[in-house]
Structure formats: C-alpha cells, structure tokens
PDB file with one MODEL, atoms N, CA, C and O in Angstrom:
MODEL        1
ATOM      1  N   UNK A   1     118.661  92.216  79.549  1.00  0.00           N
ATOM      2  CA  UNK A   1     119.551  92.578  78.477  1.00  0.00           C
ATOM      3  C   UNK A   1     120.963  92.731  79.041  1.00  0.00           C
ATOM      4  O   UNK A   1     121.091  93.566  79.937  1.00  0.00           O
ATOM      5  N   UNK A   2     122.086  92.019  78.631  1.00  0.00           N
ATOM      6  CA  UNK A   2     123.372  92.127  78.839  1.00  0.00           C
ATOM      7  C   UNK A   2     124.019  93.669  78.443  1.00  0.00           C
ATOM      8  O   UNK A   2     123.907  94.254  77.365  1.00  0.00           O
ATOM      9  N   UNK A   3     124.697  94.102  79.615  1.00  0.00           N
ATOM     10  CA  UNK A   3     125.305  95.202  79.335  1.00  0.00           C
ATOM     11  C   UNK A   3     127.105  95.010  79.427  1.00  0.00           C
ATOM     12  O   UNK A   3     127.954  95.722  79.964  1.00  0.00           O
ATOM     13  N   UNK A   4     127.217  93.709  78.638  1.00  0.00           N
ATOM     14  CA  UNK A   4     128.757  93.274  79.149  1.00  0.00           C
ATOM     15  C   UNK A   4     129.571  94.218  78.244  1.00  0.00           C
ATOM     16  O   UNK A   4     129.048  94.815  77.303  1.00  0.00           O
ATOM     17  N   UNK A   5     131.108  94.349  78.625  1.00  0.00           N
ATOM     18  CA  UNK A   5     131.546  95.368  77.842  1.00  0.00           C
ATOM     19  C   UNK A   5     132.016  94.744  76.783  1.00  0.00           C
ATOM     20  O   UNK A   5     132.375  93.621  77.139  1.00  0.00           O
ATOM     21  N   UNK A   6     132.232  94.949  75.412  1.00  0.00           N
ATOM     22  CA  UNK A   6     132.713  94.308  74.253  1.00  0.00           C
ATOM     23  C   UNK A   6     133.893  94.919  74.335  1.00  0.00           C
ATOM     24  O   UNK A   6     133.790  95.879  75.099  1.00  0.00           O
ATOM     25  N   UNK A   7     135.286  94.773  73.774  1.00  0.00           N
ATOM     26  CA  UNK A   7     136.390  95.020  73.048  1.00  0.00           C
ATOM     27  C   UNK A   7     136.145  94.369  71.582  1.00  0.00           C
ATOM     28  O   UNK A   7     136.042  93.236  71.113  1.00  0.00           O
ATOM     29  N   UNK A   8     136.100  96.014  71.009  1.00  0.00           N
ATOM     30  CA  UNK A   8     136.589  95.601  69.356  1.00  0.00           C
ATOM     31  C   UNK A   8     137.525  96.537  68.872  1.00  0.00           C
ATOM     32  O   UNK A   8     137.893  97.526  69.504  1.00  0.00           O
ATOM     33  N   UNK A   9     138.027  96.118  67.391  1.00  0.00           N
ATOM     34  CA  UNK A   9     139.133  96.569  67.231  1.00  0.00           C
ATOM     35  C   UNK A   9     138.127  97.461  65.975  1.00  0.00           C
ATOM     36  O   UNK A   9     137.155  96.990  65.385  1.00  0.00           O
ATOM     37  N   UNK A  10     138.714  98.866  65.808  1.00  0.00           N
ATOM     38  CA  UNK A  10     138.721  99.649  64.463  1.00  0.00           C
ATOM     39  C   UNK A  10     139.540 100.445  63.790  1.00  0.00           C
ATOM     40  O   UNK A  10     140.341 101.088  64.469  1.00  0.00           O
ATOM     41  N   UNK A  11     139.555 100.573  62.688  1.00  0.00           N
ATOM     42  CA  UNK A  11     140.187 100.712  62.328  1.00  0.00           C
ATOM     43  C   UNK A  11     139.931 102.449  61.380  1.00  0.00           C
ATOM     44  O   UNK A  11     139.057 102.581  60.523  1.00  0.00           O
ATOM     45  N   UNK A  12     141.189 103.937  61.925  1.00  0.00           N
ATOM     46  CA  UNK A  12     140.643 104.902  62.167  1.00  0.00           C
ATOM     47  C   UNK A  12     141.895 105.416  60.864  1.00  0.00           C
ATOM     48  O   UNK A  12     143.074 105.096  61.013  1.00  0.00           O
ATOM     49  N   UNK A  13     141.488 106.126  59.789  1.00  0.00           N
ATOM     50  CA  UNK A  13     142.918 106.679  59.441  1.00  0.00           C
ATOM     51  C   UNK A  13     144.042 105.510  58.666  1.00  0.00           C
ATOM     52  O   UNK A  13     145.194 105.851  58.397  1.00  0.00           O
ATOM     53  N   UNK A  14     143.640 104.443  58.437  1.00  0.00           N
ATOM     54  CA  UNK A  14     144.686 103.105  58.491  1.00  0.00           C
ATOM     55  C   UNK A  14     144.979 102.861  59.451  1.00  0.00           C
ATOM     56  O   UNK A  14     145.991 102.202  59.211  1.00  0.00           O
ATOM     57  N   UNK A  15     144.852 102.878  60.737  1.00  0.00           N
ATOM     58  CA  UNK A  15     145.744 102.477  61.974  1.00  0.00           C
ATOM     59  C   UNK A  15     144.494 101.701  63.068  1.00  0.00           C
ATOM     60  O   UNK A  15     143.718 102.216  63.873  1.00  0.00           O
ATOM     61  N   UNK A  16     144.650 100.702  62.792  1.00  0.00           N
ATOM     62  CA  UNK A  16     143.977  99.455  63.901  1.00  0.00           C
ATOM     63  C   UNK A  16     143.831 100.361  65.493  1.00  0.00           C
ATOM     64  O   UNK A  16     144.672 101.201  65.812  1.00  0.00           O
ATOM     65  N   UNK A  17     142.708 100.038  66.318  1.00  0.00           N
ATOM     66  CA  UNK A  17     142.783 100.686  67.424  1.00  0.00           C
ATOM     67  C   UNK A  17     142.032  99.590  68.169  1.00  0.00           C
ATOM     68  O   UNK A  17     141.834  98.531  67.574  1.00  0.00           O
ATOM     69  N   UNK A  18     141.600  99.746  69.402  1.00  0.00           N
ATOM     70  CA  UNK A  18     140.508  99.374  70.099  1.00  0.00           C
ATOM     71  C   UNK A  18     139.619 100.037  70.686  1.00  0.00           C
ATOM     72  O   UNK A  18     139.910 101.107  71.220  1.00  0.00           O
ATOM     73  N   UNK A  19     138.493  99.594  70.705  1.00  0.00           N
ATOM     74  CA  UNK A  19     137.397 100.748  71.212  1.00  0.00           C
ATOM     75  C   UNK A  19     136.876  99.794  72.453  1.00  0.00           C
ATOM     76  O   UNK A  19     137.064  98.588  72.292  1.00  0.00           O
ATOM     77  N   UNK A  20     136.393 100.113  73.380  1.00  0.00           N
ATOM     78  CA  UNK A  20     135.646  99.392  74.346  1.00  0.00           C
ATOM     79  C   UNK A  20     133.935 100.044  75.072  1.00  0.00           C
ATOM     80  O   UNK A  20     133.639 100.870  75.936  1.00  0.00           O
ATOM     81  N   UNK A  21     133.241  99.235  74.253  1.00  0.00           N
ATOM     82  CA  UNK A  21     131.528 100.232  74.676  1.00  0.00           C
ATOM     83  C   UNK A  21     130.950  99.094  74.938  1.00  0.00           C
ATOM     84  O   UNK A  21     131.094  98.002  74.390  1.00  0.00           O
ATOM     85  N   UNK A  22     129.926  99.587  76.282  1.00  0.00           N
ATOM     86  CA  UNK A  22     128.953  98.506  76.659  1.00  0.00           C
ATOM     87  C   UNK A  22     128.310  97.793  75.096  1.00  0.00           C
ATOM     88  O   UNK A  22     128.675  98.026  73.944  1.00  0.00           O
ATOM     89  N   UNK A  23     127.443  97.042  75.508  1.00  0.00           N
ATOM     90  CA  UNK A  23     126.396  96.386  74.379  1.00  0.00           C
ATOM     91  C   UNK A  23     125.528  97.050  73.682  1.00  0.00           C
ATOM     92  O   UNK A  23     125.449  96.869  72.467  1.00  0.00           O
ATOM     93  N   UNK A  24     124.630  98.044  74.421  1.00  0.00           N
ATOM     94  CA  UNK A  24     124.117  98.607  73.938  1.00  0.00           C
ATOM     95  C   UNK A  24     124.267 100.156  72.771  1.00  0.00           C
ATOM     96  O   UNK A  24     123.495 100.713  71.990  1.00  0.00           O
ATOM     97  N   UNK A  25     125.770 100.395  73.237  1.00  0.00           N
ATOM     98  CA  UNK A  25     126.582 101.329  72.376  1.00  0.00           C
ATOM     99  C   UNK A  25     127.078 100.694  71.387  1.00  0.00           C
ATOM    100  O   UNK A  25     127.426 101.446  70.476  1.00  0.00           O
ATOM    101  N   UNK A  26     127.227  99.742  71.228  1.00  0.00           N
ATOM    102  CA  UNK A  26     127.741  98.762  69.781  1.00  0.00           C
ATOM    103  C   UNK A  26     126.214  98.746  69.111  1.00  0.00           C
ATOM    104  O   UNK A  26     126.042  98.976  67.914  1.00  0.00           O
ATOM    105  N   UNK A  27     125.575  98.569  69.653  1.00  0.00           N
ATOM    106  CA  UNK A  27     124.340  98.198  68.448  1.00  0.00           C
ATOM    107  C   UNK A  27     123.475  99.891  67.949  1.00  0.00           C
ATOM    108  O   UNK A  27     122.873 100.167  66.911  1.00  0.00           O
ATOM    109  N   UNK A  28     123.754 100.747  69.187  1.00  0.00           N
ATOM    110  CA  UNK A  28     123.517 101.990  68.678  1.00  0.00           C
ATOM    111  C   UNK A  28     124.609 102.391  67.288  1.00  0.00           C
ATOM    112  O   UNK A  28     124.353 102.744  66.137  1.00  0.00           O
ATOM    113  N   UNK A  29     125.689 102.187  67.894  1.00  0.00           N
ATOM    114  CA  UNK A  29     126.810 102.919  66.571  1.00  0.00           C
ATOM    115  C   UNK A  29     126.753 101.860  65.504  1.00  0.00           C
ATOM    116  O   UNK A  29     127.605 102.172  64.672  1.00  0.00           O
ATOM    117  N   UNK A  30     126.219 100.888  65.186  1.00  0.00           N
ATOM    118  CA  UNK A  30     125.731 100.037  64.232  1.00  0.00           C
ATOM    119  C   UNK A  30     124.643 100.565  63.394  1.00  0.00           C
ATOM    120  O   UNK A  30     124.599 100.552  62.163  1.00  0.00           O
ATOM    121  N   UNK A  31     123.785 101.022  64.202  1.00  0.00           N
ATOM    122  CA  UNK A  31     121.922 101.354  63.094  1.00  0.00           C
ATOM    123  C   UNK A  31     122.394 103.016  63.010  1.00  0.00           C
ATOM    124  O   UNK A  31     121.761 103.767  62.269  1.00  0.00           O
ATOM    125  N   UNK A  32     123.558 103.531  63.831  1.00  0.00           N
ATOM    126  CA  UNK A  32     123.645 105.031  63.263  1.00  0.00           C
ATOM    127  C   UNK A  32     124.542 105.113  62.160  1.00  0.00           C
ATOM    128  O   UNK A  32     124.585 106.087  61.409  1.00  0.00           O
ATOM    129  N   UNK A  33     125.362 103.957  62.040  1.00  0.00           N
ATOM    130  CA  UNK A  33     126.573 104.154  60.858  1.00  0.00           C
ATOM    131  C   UNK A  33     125.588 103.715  59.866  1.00  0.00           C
ATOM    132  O   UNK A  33     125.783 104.187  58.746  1.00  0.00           O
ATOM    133  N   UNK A  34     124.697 103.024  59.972  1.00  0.00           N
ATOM    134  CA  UNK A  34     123.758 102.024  58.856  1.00  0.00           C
ATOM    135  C   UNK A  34     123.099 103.287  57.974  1.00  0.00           C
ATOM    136  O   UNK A  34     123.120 103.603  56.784  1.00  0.00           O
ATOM    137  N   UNK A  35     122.344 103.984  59.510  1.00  0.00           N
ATOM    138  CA  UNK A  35     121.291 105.329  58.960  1.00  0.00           C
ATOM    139  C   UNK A  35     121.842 106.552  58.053  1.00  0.00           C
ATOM    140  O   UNK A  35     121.264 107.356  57.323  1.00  0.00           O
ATOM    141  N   UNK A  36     123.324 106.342  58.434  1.00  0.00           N
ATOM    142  CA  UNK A  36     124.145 107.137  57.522  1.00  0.00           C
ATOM    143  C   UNK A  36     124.657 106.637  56.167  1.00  0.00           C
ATOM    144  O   UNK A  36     125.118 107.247  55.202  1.00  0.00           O
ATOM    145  N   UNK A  37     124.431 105.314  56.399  1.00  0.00           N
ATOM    146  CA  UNK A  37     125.049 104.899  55.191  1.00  0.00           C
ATOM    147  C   UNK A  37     126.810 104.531  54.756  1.00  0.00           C
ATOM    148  O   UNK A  37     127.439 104.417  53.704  1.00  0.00           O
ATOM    149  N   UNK A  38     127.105 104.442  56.153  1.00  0.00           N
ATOM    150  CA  UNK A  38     128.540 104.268  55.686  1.00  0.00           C
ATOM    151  C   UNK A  38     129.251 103.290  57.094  1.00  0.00           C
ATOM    152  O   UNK A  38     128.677 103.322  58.183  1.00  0.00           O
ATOM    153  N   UNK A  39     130.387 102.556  56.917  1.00  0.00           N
ATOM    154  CA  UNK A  39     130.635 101.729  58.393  1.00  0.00           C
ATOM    155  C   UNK A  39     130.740 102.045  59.323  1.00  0.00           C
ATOM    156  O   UNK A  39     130.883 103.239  59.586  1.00  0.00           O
ATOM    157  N   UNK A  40     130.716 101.223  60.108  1.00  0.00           N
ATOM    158  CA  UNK A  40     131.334 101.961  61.703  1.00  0.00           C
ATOM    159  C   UNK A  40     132.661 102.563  61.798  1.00  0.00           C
ATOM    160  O   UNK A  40     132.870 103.572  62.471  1.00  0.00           O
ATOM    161  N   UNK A  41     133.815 101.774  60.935  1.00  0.00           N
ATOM    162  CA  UNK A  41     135.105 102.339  61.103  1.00  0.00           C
ATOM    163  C   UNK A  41     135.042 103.665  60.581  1.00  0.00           C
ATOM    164  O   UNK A  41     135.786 104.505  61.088  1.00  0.00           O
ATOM    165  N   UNK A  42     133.986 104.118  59.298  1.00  0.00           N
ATOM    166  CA  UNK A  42     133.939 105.563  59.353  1.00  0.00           C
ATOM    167  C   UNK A  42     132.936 106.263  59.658  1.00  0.00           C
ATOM    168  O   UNK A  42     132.653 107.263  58.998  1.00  0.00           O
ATOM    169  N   UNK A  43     132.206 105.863  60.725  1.00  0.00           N
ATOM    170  CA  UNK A  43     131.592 106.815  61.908  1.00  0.00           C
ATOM    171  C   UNK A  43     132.913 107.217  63.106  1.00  0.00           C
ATOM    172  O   UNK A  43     133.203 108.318  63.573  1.00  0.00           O
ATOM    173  N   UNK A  44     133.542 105.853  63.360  1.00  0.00           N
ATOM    174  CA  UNK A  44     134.557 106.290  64.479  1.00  0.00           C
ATOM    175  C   UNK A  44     135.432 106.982  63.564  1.00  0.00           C
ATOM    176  O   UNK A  44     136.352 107.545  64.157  1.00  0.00           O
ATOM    177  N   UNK A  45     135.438 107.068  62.802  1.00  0.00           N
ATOM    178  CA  UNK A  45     136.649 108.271  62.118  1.00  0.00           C
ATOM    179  C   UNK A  45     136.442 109.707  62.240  1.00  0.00           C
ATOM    180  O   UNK A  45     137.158 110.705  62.318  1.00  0.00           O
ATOM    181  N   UNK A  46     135.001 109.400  62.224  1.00  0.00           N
ATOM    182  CA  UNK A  46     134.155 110.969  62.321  1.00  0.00           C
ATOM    183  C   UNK A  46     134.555 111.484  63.508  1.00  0.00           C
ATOM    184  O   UNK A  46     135.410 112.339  63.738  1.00  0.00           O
ATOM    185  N   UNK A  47     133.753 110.793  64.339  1.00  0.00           N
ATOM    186  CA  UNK A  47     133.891 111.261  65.762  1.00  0.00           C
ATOM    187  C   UNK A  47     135.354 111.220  66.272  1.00  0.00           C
ATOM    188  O   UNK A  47     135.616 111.825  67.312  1.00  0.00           O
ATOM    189  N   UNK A  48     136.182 110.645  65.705  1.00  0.00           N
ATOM    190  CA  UNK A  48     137.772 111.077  66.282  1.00  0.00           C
ATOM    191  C   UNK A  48     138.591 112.084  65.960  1.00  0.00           C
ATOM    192  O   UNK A  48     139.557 112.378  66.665  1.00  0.00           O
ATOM    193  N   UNK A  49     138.198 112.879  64.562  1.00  0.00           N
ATOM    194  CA  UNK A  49     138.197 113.627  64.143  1.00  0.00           C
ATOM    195  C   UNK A  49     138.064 114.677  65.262  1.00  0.00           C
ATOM    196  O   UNK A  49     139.050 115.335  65.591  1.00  0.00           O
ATOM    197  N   UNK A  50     136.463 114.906  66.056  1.00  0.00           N
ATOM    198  CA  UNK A  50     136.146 116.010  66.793  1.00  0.00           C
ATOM    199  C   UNK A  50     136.371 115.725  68.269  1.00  0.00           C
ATOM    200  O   UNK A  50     135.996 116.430  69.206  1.00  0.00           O
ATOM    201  N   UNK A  51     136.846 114.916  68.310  1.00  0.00           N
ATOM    202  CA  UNK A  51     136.920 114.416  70.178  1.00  0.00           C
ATOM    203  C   UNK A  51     137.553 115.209  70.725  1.00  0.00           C
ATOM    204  O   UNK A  51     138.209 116.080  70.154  1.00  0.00           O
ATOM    205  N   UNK A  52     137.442 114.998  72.322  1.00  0.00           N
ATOM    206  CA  UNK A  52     138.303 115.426  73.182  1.00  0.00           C
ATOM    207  C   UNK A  52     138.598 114.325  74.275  1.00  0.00           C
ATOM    208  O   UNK A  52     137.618 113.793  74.796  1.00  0.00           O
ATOM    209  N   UNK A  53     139.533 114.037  74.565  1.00  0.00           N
ATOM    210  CA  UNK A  53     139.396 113.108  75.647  1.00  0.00           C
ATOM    211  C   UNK A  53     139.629 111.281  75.136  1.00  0.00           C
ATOM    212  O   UNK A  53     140.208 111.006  74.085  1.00  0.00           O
ATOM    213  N   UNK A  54     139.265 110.571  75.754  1.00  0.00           N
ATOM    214  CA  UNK A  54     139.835 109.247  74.959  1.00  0.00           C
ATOM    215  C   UNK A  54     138.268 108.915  73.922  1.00  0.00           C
ATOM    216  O   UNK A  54     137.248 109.584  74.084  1.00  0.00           O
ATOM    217  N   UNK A  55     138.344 108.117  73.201  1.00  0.00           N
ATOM    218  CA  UNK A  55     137.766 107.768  71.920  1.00  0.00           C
ATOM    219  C   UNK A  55     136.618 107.143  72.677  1.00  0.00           C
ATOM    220  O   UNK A  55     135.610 107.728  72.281  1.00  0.00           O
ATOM    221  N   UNK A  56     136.221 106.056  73.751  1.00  0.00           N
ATOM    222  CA  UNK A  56     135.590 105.514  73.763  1.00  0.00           C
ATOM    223  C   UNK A  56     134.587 106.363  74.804  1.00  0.00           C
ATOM    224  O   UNK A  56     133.452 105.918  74.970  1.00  0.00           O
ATOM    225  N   UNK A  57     134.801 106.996  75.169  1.00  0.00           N
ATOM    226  CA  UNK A  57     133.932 108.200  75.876  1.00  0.00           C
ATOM    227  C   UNK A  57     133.274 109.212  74.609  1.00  0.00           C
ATOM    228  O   UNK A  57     132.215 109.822  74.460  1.00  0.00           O
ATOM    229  N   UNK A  58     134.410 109.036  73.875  1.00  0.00           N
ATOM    230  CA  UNK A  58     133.375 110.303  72.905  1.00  0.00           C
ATOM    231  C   UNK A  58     132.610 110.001  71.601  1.00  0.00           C
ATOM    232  O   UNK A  58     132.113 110.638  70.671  1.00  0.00           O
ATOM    233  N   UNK A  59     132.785 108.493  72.056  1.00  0.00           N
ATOM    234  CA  UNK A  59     131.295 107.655  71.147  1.00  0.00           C
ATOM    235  C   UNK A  59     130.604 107.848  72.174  1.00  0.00           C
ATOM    236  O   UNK A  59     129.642 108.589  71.970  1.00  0.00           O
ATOM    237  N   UNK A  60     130.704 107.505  73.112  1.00  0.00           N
ATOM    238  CA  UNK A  60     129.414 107.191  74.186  1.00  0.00           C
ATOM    239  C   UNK A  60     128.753 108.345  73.844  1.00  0.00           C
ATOM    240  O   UNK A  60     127.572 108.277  73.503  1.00  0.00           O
ATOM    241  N   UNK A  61     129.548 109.782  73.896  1.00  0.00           N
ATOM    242  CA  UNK A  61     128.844 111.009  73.970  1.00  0.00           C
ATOM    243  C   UNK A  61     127.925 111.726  72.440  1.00  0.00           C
ATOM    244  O   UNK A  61     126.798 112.219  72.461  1.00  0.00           O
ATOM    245  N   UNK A  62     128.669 111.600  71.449  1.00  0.00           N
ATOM    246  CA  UNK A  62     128.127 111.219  70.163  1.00  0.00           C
ATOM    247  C   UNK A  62     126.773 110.380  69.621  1.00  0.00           C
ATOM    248  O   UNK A  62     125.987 110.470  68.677  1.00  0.00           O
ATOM    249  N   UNK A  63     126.958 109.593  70.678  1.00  0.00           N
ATOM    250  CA  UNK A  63     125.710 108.473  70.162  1.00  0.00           C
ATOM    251  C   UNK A  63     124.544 108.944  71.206  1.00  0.00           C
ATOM    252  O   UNK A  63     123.328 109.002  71.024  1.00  0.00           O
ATOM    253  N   UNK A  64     125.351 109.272  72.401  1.00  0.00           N
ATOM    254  CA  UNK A  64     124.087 109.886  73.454  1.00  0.00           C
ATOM    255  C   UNK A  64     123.319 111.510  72.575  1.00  0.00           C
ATOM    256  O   UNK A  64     122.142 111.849  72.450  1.00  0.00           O
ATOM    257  N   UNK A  65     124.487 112.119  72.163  1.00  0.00           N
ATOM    258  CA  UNK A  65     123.798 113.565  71.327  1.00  0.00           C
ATOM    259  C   UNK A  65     122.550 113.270  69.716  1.00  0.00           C
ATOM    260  O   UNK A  65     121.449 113.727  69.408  1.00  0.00           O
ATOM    261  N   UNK A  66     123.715 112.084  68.946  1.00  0.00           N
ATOM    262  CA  UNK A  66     122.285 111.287  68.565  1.00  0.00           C
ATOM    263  C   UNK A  66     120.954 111.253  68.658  1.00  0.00           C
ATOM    264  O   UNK A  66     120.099 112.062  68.300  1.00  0.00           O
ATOM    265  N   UNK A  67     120.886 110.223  69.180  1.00  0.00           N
ATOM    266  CA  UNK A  67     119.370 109.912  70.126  1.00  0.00           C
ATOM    267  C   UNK A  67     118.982 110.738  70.836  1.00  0.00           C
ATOM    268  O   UNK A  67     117.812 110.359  70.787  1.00  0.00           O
ATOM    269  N   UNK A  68     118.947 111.507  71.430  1.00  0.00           N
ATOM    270  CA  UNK A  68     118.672 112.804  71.927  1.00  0.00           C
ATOM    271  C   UNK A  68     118.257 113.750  70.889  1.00  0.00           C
ATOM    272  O   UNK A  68     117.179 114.346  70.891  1.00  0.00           O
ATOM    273  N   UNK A  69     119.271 113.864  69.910  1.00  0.00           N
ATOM    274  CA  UNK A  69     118.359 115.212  68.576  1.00  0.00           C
ATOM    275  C   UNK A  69     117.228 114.407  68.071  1.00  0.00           C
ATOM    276  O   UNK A  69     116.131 114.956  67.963  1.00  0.00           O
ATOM    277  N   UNK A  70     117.408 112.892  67.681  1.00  0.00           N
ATOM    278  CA  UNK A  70     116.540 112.356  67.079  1.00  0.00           C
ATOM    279  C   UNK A  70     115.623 112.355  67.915  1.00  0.00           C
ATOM    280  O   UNK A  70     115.063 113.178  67.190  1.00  0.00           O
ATOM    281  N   UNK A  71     114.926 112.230  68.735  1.00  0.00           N
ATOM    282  CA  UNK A  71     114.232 112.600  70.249  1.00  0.00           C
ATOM    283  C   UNK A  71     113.753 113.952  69.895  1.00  0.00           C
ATOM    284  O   UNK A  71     112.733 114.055  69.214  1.00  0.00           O
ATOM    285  N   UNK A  72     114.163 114.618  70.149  1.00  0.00           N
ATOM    286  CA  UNK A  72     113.576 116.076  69.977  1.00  0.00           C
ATOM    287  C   UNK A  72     113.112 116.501  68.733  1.00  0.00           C
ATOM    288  O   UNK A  72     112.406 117.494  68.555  1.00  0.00           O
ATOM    289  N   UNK A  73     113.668 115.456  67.558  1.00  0.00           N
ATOM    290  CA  UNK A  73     113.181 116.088  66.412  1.00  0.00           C
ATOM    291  C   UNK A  73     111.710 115.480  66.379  1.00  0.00           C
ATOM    292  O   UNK A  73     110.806 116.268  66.102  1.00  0.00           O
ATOM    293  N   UNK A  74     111.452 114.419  66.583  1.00  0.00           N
ATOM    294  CA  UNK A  74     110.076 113.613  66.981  1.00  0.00           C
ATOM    295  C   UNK A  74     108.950 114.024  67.553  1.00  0.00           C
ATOM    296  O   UNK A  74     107.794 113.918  67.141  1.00  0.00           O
ATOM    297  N   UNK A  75     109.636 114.822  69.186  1.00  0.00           N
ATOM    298  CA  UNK A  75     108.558 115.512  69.487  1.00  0.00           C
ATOM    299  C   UNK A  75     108.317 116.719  69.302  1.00  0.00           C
ATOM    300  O   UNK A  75     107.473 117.360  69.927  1.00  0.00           O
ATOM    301  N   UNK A  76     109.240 117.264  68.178  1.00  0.00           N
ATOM    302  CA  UNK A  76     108.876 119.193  67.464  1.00  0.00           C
ATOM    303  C   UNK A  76     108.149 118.563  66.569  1.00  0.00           C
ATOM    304  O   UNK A  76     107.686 119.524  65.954  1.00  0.00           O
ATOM    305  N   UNK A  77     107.656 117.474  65.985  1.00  0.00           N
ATOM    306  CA  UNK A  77     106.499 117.248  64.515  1.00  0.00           C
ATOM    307  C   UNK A  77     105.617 117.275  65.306  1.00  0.00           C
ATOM    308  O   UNK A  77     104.449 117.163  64.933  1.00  0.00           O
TER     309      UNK A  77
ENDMDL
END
C-alpha cells in the first residue's frame, strides 16, 4: 500500500488552503466526513476551528483520536 504524500487544496472559512497527509489519512478523513455526513472541507473546518499547531498535524491527530474512540467503543460492547 502506497503511503505517498498527497497535496490537496481545501477550502476552510472561504479561503483556499493546502493540506498535506499521507494516503492513508486522505481516505480516513474521507469515510469520517462521509460517517458524518458532511465534506471534507467541513470536517477540516471543524478541526481548524480547535487546533493547535499547523493544520496538517491536527488532522493527523483528530483522525488518530477517531479511530481510537471508535476502537474502544467496539471493545466496551
């Protein structure tokens, strides 16, 4: 499985940006914006909202806290 890094552009607030996440963080923040029901440009809105630090670290960290609750909620049933 390719872990090449993508550059894409989103768009946060009206204002075009770039985000840069391995492969596998693009297709995570894809099925989590999906599971929510709303795009990626407003998942990254979310999470820029609460960040600290640059944007593309605090998807990584977001999507890692993700999968992780969803994880734990799995094995508390």
């Amino acid at each position: 499985m390719s872990q090449a890094i993508k550059k894409r552009s989103v768009e946060i607030a009206g204002h075009r940006t770039s985000l840069t996440l391995e492969a596998a963080f693009w297709r995570a923040l894809k099925r989590l914006a999906a599971q929510d029901r709303i795009s990626i440009n407003k998942l990254v809105e979310r999470i820029d909202r609460n960040r600290q630090g640059n944007l593309s670290s605090a998807v990584r960290v977001y999507i890692l806290e993700r999968l992780e609750a969803e994880a734990n909620s799995r094995t508390a049933s």
